[in-house]
N, C-alpha and C positions, 0 to 999 in steps of 0.2 A: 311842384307848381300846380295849382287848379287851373282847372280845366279853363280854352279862355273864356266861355260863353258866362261863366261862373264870375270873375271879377271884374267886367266890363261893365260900366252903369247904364241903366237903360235910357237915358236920354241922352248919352253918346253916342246908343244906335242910334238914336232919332234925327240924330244931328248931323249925320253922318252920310244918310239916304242919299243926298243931292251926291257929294261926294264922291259914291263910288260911280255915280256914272259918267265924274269926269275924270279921274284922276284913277283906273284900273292896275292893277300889275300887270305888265305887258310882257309876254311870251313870242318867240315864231310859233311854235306848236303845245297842243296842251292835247293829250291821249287821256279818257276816261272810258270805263266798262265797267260792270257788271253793278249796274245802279239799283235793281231789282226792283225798277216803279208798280205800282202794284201789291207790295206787300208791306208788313208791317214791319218789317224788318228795314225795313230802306231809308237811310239818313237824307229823305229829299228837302229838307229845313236848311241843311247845314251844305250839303251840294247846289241848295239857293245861294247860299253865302259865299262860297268857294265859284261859282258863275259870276257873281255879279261884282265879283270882286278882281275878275282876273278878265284879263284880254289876251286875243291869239291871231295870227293871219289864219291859221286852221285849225280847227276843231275834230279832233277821232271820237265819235262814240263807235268803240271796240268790243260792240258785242254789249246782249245779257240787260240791253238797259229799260225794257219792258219786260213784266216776267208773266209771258203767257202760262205759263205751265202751272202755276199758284192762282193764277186770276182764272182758268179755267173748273179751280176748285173751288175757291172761294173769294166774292168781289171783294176789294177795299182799293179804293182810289181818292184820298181828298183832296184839301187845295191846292198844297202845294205840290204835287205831286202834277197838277195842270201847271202849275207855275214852272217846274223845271222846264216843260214842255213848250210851254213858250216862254221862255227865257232864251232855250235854244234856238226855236225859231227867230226870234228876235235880233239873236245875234246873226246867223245866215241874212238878213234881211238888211242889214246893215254894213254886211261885206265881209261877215268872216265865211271863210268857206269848211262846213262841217258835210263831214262824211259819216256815211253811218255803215258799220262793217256788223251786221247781223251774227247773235251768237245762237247756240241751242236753246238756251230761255223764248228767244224772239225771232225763231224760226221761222212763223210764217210769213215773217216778213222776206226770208230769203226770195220769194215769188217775181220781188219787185228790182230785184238786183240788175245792175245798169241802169236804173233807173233815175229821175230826179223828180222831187216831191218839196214843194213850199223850198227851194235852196238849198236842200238836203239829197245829197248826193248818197245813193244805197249802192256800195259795193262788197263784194265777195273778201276781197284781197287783193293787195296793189303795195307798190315802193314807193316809199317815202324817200327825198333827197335832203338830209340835214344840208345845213349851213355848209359844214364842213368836210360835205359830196361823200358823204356816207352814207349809204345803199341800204335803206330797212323795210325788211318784210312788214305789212301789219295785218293780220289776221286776227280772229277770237282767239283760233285754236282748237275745240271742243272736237274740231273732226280728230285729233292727234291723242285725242283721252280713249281710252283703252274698253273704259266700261259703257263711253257713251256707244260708241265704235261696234262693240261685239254683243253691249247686253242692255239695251236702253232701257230696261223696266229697273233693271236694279240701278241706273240711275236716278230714278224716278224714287224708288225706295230711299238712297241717298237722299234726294233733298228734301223728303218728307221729316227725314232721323234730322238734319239741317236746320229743319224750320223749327223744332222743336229744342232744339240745343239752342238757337238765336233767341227764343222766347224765355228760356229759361235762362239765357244772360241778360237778356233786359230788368227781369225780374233781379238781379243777382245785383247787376249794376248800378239798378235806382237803390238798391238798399247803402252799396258802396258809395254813393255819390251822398247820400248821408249825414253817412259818417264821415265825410272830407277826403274819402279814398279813393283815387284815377282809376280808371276803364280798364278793365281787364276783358279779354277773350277767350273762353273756354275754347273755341272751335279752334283758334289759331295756337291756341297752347295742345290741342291735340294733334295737330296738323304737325308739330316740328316735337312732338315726343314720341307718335305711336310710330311703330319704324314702318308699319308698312304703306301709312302715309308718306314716311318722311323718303320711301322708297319709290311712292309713286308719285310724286312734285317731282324727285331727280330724273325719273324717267319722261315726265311729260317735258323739260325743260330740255333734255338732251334731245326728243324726238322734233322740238321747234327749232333749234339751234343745225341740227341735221339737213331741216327742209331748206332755211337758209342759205346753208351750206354748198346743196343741190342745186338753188338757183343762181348760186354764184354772189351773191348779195356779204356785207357787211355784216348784218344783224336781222334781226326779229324783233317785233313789239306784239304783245299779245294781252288777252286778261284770263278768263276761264276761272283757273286754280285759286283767284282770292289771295295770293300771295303776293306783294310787291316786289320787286326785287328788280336788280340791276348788275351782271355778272358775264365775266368773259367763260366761255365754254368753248375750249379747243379753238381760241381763235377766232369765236364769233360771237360779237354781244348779245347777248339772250335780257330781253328789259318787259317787265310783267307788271303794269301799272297800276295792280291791286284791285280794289273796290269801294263801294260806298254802302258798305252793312257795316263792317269792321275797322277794316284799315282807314277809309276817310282818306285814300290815296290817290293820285295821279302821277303819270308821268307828262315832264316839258322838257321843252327845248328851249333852251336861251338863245337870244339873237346871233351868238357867239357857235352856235351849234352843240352845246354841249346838251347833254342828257343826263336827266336827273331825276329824281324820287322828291315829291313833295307833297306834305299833307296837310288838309284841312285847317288844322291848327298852327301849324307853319307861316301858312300863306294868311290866316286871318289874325295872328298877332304882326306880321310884317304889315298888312293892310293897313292895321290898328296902331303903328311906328311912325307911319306915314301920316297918316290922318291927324297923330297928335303934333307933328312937324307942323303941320300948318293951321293949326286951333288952340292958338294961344290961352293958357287958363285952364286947358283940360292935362295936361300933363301933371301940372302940381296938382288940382286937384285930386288926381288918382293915386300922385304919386310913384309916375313913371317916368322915369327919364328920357325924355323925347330924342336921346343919342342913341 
């Protein structure tokens, strides 16, 4: 299947604008992290899309979602990029209640923790009560990484080898997108082949699942690692909402309380399901079945 952004016509986005700000997909919670605003690496076009397309009682930004640590090397901020920024705001203003759990990207924001800013509530870590009186830690996590922990420079080395591996998928991707060929991830194809990668996700996910554990809680929601996932560990759900460089991930909770993994592309062809239900004439046209 192409990608959706690829077979949607552009005056069905046009069409469509008033739309999403009546008729959202509606969530009780929607968890996002490690957005990386600030660099060039950060899908903020399509995390517009994936906002203004969904509704929540709360909103987690979990960490990592301004990335001081690249903007203090080098500027790049455009528009959309203000646009997530007040897309969020917009929403807190409106009566969703976002909280923002600071990660080590966006550190010096930890300063301001307990704090409230424009509806935005800045906390450390706190429990979440699903639906279904299920107990979840939500942290970044970053303090639980080993190297950020004992050796913050070779962190720092890390995301530098990071930013250059994400530039040379961009380069890699636009050539594939081409030739008609879907998004591949070099960084996520090394993350689940080098083993001592694949040795240390196991380790950072047992050491979230452990604090849980400690405080007596259900589960864990975190982001950090860039890994989505959603997985029992010894009894206690470990759920990792991914990000928005690669994955185009979050995690939600349905009104029902259940927890789930949904992306980008997910949520904006159900959007695009919904929309053609009630826009007579654009289904045949596209040749989509509006069931």
């Amino acid at each position: 299947m192409k990608p959706r952004d690829q077979f949607l016509a552009a005056e069905m986005r046009d069409s469509k604008k008033e739309t999403w700000k009546r008729n959202p997909i509606r969530f009780r919670t929607i968890w996002i992290s490690d957005i990386h605003l600030g660099t060039t690496g950060c899908q903020a076009g399509r995390l517009l899309e994936f906002l203004r397309a969904t509704e929540s009682e709360t909103l987690y930004l979990v960490g990592d979602i301004i990335d001081g640590w690249q903007l203090r090397r080098r500027w790049f901020w455009d528009q959309t990029h203000n646009n997530v920024v007040q897309t969020v705001l917009k929403k807190a203003k409106k009566g969703t209640r976002v909280i923002f759990v600071p990660g080590n990207h966006d550190e010096s924001v930890r300063q301001f923790i307990g704090l409230d800013f424009g509806g935005i509530h800045i906390r450390d870590e706190l429990v979440h009560v699903t639906a279904q009186g299920k107990r979840m830690l939500v942290l970044h996590g970053d303090r639980f990484d080993g190297v950020i922990a004992c050796a913050k420079w070779l962190a720092y080395v890390g995301d530098s080898l990071y930013t250059v591996i994400l530039k040379f998928n961009q380069i890699f991707n636009n050539w594939r997108a081409r030739v008609g060929l879907p998004y591949w991830s070099l960084s996520q194809y090394l993350k689940l082949k080098v083993k001592n990668a694949v040795s240390y996700i196991s380790s950072f996910e047992h050491a979230l699942a452990a604090e849980a554990r400690k405080k007596g809680l259900d589960g864990v929601i975190c982001g950090h690692i860039h890994k989505p996932e959603i997985r029992d560990i010894d009894g206690i759900t470990y759920c990792n909402d991914g990000d928005w460089v690669e994955s185009l991930s979050a995690l939600v909770e349905e009104p029902s309380g259940e927890l789930r993994l949904v992306t980008w592309q997910e949520i904006m062809l159900r959007y695009d399901r919904m929309h053609l239900q009630k826009t007579p004439g654009i289904a045949e046209d596209l040749c989509i079945s509006p069931s």
